[in-house]
C-alpha positions as a printed NumPy array, in Angstrom:
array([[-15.782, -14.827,  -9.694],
       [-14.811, -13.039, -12.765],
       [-14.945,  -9.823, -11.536],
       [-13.165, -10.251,  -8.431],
       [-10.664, -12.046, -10.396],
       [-10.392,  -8.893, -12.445],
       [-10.117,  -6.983,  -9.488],
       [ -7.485,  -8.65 ,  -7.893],
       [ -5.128,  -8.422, -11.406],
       [ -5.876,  -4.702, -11.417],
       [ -4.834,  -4.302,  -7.641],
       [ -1.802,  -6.031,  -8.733],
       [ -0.802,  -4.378, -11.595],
       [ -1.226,  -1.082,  -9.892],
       [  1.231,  -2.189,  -6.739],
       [  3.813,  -3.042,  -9.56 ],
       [  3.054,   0.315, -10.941],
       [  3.129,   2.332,  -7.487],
       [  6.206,  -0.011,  -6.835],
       [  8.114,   1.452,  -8.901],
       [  7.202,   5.116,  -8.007],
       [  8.517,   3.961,  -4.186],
       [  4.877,   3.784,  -2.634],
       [  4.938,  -0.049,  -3.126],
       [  3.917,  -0.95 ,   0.597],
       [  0.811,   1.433,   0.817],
       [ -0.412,  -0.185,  -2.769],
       [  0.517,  -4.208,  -1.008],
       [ -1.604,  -3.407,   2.2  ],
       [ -4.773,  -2.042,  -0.916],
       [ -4.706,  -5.116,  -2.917],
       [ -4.56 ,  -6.942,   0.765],
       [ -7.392,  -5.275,   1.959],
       [ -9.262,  -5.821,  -1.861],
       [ -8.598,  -9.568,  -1.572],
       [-10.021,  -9.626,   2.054],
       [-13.245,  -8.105,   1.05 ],
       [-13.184, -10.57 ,  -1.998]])
């Protein structure tokens, strides 16, 4: 659990981060796909 829990914060953190750079969508449909497989 832990690391897919770790996972998942990453994936967020790094849409917020892409977010901000205006490739916020592409970054949403990762994490998606990440929590998916998790």
């Amino acid at each position: 659990m832990a690391p897919t829990w770790d996972d998942g914060v990453i994936g967020i953190q790094v849409a917020f981060q892409k977010g901000v750079h205006g490739s916020g969508q592409q970054a949403v449909l990762k994490t998606r796909s990440l929590a998916a497989r998790a």
